[in-house]
N, C-alpha and C positions, 0 to 999 in steps of 0.2 A: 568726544571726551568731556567729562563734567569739568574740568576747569579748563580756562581759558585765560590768559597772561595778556595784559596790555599792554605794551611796553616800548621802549627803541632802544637797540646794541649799544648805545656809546654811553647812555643817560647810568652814571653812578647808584641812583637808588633801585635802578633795574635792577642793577648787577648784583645789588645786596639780597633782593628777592632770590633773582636766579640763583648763584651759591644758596641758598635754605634750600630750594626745593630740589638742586642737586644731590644736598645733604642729605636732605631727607628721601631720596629716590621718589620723589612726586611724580606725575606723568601729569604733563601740561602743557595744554598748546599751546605756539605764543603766535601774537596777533601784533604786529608792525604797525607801530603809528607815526604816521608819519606828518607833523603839526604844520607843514605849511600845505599840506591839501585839506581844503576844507572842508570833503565827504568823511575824512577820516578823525579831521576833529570836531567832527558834531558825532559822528560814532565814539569818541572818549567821553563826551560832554552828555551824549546818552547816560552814561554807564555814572559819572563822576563830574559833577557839574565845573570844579573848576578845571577839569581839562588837565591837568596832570597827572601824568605817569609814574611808579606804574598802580593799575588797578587788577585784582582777582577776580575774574566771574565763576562762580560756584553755580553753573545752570540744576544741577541736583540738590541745592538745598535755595536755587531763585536767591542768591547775595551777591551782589558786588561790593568787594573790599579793596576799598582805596588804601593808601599810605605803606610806605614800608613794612615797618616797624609793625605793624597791624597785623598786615598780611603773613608775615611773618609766624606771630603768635598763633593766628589762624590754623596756617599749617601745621603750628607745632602740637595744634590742639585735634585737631580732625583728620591730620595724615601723617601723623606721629613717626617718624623714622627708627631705627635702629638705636639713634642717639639723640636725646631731647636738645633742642636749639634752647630752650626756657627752663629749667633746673624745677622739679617739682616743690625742692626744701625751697620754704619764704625767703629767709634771709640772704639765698643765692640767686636768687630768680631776681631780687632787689638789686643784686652789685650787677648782673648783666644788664636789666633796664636802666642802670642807673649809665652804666660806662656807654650802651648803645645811645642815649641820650648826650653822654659826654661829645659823644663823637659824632654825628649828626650836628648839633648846635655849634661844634669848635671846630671841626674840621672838615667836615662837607658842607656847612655854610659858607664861612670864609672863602674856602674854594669855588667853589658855583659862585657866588660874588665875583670875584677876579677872572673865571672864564669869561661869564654874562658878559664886565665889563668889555673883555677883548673883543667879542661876537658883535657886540656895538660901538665897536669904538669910541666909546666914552672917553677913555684917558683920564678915568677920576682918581683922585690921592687914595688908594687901595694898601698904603706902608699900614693900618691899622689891622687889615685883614691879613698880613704876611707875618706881624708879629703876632697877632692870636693865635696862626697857625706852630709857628713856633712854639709859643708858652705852651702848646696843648701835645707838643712831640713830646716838652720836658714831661710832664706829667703822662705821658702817655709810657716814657723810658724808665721813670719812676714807679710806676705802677708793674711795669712789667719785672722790677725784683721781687715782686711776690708770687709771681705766678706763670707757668707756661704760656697762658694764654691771656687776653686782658680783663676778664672778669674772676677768671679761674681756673685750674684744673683741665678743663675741657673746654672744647669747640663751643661757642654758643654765638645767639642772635647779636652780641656786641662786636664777634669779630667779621659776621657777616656785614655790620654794617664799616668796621674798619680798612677790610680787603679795598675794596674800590676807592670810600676817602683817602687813604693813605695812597693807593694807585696813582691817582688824579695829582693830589695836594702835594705831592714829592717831584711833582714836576714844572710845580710854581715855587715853593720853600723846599729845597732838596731835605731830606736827613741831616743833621750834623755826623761827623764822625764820630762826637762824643756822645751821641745817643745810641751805642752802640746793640743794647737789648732789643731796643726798636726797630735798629735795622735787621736784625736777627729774625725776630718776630716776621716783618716784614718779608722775608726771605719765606720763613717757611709757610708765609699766605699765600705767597707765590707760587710755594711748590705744593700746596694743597689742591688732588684733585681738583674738587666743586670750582674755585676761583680759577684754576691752570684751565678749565673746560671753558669757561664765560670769558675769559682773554680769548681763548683762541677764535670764538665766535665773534668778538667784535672786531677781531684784528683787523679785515678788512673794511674796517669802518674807521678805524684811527686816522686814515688820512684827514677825517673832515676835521678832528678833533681841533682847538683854536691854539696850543701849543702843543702840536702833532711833532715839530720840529725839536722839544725839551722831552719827546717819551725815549727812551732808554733805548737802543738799537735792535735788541733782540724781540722787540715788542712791532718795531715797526713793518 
């Protein structure tokens, strides 16, 4: 098969890839890495020198594409689905890179901060990352009165990158009740095929997760 996935089941930026190319009906192998064997990460480090996941191998056009968000647009450009992840109108393609960005930097950062920390048990003052994550629900509950989805109208690469942050991040800073759109939202990420498929493949992976114990019942 000409593409080949880099990746591992539990890693949130995986999961953003994987929903796209579910979305987009991609056919793509995936290749398990697993970072504490060191044959497997001098194979990632082949491909993507700093070693993280996940990366795209295109063997048919000889490219390896690192980063989400990239690989992403990648697909959206060369294995186009039914429904574009990236809106061809400027002005739209703008509010989806702009909100995948919101949410990457405000809410998958913060979060991957506070697991790392737990993985190493650091114990550092981390109240900075749970109020960002906070202030990024309110505007993320805000932004969702204008719109079905967080960019727009329709499914795109913003909410692919939302599904798994908001997965993750809602099990360090729950939802308030009073972000009530967001948890709505939230729901129906849940019940969206692409995302419902990529849970269920990691599910037996959740045990190792470092607050395996705060994921929601029906998950575990």
């Amino acid at each position: 098969m000409a593409l080949t996935l880099y990746y591992h089941p539990l890693s949130s930026y995986c999961h953003k890839v994987l929903i796209a190319l579910y979305e987009l009906g991609t056919a793509c192998d995936k290749r398990l890495i697993d970072l504490s064997s060191d044959a497997e990460r001098a194979e990632l480090q082949a491909l993507w020198p700093l070693v993280k996941f996940p990366v795209l191998q295109d063997s048919a056009r000889q490219r390896n594409v690192p980063e989400s968000s990239v690989i992403i647009e990648y697909l959206d450009h060369y294995f186009a689905g039914p429904r574009r992840l990236i809106p061809e109108d400027w002005d739209s393609a703008l509010q989806v890179r702009l909100w995948d960005r919101f949410i990457d930097n405000y809410v998958h950062t913060p979060m991957q901060q506070i697991v790392v920390d737990r993985i190493h048990a650091a114990d550092a003052d981390l109240s900075g990352q749970r109020r960002l994550l906070a202030s990024a629900y309110d505007m993320l509950d805000q932004q969702l009165a204008q719109h079905a989805w967080i960019a727009g109208a329709d499914f795109s690469l913003a909410d692919c990158a939302a599904a798994p942050a908001l997965f993750y991040a809602s099990t360090l800073v729950p939802i308030s009740a009073d972000q009530q759109r967001l948890l709505d939202y939230f729901e129906r990420l849940l019940e969206r095929p692409s995302f419902n498929q990529v849970l269920e493949e990691a599910r037996p992976w959740f045990a190792f997760y470092p607050f395996a114990e705060a994921l929601p019942s029906r998950f575990r």
